[in-house]
C-alpha positions as CSV (number, residue, x, y, z in Angstrom):
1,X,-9.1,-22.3,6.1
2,X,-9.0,-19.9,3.0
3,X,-7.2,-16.6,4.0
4,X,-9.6,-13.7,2.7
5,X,-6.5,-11.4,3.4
6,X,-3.8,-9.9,5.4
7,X,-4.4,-6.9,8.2
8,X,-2.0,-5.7,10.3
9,X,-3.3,-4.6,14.0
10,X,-1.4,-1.4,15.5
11,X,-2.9,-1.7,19.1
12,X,-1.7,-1.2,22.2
13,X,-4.7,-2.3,24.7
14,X,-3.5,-6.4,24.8
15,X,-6.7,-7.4,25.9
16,X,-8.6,-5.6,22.9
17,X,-6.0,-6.4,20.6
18,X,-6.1,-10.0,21.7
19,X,-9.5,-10.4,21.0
20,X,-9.5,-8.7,17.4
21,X,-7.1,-11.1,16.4
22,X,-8.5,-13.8,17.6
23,X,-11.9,-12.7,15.4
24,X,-10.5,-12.1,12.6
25,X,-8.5,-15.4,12.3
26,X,-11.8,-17.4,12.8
27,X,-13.4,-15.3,10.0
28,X,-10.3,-16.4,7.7
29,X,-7.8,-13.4,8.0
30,X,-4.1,-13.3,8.5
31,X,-3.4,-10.5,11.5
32,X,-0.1,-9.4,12.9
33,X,-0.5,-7.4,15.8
34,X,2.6,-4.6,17.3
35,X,1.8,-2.5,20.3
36,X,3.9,0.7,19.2
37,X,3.5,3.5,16.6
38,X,7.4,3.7,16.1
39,X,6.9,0.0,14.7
40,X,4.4,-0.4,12.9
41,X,6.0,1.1,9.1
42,X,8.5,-1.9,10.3
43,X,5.9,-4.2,10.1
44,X,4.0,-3.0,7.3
45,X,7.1,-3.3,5.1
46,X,7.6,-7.3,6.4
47,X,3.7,-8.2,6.0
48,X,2.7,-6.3,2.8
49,X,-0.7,-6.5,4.4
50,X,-4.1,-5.7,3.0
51,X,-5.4,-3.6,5.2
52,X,-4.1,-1.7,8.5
53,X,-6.5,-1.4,11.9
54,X,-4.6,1.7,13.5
55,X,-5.4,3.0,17.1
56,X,-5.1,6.7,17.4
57,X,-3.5,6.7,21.3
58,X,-0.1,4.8,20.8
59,X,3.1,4.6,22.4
60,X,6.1,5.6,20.4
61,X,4.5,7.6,17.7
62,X,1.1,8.1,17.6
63,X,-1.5,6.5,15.3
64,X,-2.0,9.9,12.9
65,X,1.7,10.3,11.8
66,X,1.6,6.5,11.6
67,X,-1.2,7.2,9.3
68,X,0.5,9.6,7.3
69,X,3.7,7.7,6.8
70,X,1.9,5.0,5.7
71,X,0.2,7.0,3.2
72,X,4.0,7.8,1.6
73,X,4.3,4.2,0.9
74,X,0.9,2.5,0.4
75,X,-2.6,3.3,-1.0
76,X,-4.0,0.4,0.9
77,X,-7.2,0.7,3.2
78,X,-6.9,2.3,7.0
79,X,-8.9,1.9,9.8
80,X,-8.4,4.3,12.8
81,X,-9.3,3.1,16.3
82,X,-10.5,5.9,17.8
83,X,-12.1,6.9,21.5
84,X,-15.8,6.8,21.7
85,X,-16.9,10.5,21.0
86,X,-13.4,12.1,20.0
87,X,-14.9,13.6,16.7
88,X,-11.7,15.6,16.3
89,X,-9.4,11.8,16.0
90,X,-11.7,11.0,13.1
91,X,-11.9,14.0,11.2
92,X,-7.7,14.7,11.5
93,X,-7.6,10.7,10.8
94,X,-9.3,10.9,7.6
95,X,-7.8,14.4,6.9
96,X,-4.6,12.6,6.8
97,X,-5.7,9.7,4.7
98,X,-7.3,6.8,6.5
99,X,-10.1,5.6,4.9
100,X,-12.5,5.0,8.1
101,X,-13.0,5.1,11.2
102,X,-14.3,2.5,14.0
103,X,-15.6,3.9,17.4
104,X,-14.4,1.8,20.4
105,X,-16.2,-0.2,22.2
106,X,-15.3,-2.2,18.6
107,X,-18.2,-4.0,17.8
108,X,-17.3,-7.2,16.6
109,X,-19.3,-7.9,13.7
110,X,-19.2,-4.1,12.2
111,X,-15.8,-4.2,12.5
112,X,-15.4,-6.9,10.4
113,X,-18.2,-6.0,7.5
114,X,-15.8,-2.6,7.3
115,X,-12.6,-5.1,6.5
116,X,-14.7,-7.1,4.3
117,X,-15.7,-4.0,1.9
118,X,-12.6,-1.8,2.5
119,X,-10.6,-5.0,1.3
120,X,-13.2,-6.2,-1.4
121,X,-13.2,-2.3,-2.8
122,X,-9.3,-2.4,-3.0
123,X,-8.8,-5.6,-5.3
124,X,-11.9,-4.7,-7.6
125,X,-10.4,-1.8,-8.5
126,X,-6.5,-3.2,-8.4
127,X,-8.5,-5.6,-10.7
128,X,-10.0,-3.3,-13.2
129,X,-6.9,-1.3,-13.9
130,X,-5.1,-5.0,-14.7
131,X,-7.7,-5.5,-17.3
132,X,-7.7,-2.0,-19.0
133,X,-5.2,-1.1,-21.8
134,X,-5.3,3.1,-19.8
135,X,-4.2,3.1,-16.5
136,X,-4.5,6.1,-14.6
137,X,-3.3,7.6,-11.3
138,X,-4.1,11.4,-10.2
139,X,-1.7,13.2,-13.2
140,X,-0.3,10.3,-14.2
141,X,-1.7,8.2,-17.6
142,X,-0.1,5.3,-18.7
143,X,-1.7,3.5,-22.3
144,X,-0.3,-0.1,-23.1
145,X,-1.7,0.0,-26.5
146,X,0.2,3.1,-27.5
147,X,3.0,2.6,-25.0
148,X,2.4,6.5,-24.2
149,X,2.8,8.1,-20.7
150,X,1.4,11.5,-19.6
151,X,2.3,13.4,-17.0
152,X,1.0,16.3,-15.8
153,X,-0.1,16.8,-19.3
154,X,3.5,16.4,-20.7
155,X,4.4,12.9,-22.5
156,X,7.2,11.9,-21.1
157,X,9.8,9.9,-23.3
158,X,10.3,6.1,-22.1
159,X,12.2,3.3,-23.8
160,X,10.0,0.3,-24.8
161,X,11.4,-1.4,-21.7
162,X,11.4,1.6,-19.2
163,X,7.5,1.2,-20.2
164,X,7.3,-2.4,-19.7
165,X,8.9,-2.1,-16.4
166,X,6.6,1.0,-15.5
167,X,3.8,-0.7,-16.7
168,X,4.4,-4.0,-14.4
169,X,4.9,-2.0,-10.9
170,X,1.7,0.0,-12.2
171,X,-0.5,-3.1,-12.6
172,X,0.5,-4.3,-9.2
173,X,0.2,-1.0,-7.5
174,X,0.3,-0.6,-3.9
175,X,1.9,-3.9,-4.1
176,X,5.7,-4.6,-3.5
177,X,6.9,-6.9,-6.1
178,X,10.2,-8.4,-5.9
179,X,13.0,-8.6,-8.6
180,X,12.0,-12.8,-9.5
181,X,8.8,-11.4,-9.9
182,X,10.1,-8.5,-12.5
183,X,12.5,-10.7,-14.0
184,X,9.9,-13.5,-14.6
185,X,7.2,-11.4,-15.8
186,X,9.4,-9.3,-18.3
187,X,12.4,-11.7,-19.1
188,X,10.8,-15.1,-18.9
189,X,13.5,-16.0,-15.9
190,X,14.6,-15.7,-12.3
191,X,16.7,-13.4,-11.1
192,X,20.2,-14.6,-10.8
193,X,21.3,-12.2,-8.0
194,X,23.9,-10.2,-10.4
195,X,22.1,-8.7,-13.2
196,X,20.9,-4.5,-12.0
197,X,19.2,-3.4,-15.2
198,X,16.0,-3.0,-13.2
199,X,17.8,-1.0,-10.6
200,X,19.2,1.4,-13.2
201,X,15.8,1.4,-14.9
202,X,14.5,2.4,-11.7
203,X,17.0,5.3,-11.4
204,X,16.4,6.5,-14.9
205,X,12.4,6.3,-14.6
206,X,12.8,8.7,-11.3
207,X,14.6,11.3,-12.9
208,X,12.1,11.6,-15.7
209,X,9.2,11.9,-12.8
210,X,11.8,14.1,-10.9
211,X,11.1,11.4,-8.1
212,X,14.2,12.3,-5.4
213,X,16.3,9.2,-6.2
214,X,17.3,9.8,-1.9
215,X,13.7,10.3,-1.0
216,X,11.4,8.7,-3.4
217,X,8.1,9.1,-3.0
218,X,6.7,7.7,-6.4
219,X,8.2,3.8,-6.7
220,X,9.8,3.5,-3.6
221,X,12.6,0.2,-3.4
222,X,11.2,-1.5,-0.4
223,X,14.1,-3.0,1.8
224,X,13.8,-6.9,1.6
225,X,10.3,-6.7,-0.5
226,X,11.6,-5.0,-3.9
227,X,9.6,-2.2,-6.1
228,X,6.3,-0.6,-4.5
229,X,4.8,1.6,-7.2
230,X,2.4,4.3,-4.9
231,X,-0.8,4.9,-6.4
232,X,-1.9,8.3,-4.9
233,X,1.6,10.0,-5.5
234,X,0.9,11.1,-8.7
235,X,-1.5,14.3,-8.0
């Protein structure tokens, strides 16, 4: 069966988690379920999924701050699980950034037309900002043509390949892409497990950004996965 994407379920009622899984895969998706808060970043780093289901009431850490370190690396759609009635869930739950909000008792079939368009929404506009020569991200501007950056209304100075490289993680925001994939795309070859010039691109890039090269919060490196540019860091 065609996989119409990847979610990751953070639930930690079996039997309901069970159940959405179970759904979901006959409607064509990829889930990975954990029961804990305190693992779910874990897991979001292995899947790279395209969407995260997130219960508020969670052992561990709770589904809000999951929420809201989520939102340091990824600009991907959430989904809070929240208790029927508990209006105060979904308004911190969106306050911190998830995108919606499902009532339980889940209903099967709205449950899965919010995936559907949360998920369809995310790689139109992934796909518009591949096609456009102006990419754009709160403060941040980035134009191929001209090979210009601007940056809280400064241009900031880039070598041709700091843009390139910039310009790569950009198109594939939100997206970890590893070093094959940098090293294809801008050398024409694989990466042969030696050569760092991406690495120190990467450190020079976050300096001009004044990204904390400790605590990044712009292009993260993503342990195992490679370079994550993060789309809504740039306000």
């Amino acid at each position: 069966m065609e996989s119409y994407g990847k979610v990751l379920l953070v639930e930690d009622d079996l039997s309901l988690a069970q159940w959405i899984k179970e759904y979901l895969q006959e409607h064509g998706y990829q889930v990975t379920h954990t029961e804990r808060g305190d693992n779910a970043v874990y897991q979001f780093n292995k899947v790279m999924p395209d969407l995260v289901l997130l219960d508020v009431m969670l052992p561990g850490m709770d589904g809000i701050q999951v929420c809201r370190e989520l939102r340091t690396l990824t600009n991907i759609p959430i989904v809070m699980l929240t208790a029927r009635g508990d209006e105060l869930d979904e308004v911190i739950g969106l306050e911190v950034g998830a995108n919606d909000y499902v009532v339980k008792p889940v209903r099967p079939r709205a449950l899965l037309a919010r995936i559907k368009t949360l998920i369809r929404n995310q790689k139109d506009t992934l796909e518009k900002n591949t096609d456009s020569l102006v990419l754009s991200f709160g403060q941040l501007s980035l134009d191929s043509e001209a090979k210009r950056v601007i940056y809280m209304e400064n241009e900031i100075n880039l070598s041709s390949g700091e843009f390139d490289f910039l310009w790569f993680l950009a198109r594939n925001a939100g997206k970890a892409v590893s070093r094959d994939q940098v090293f294809v795309a801008l050398k024409g070859r694989e990466y042969d497990g030696q050569d760092r010039r991406f690495d120190l691109m990467i450190s020079g890039i976050r300096k001009k950004f004044d990204d904390n090269p400790q605590h990044p919060q712009k292009i993260k490196t993503i342990w195992g996965k490679g370079y994550l540019f993060v789309a809504d860091a740039w306000d």
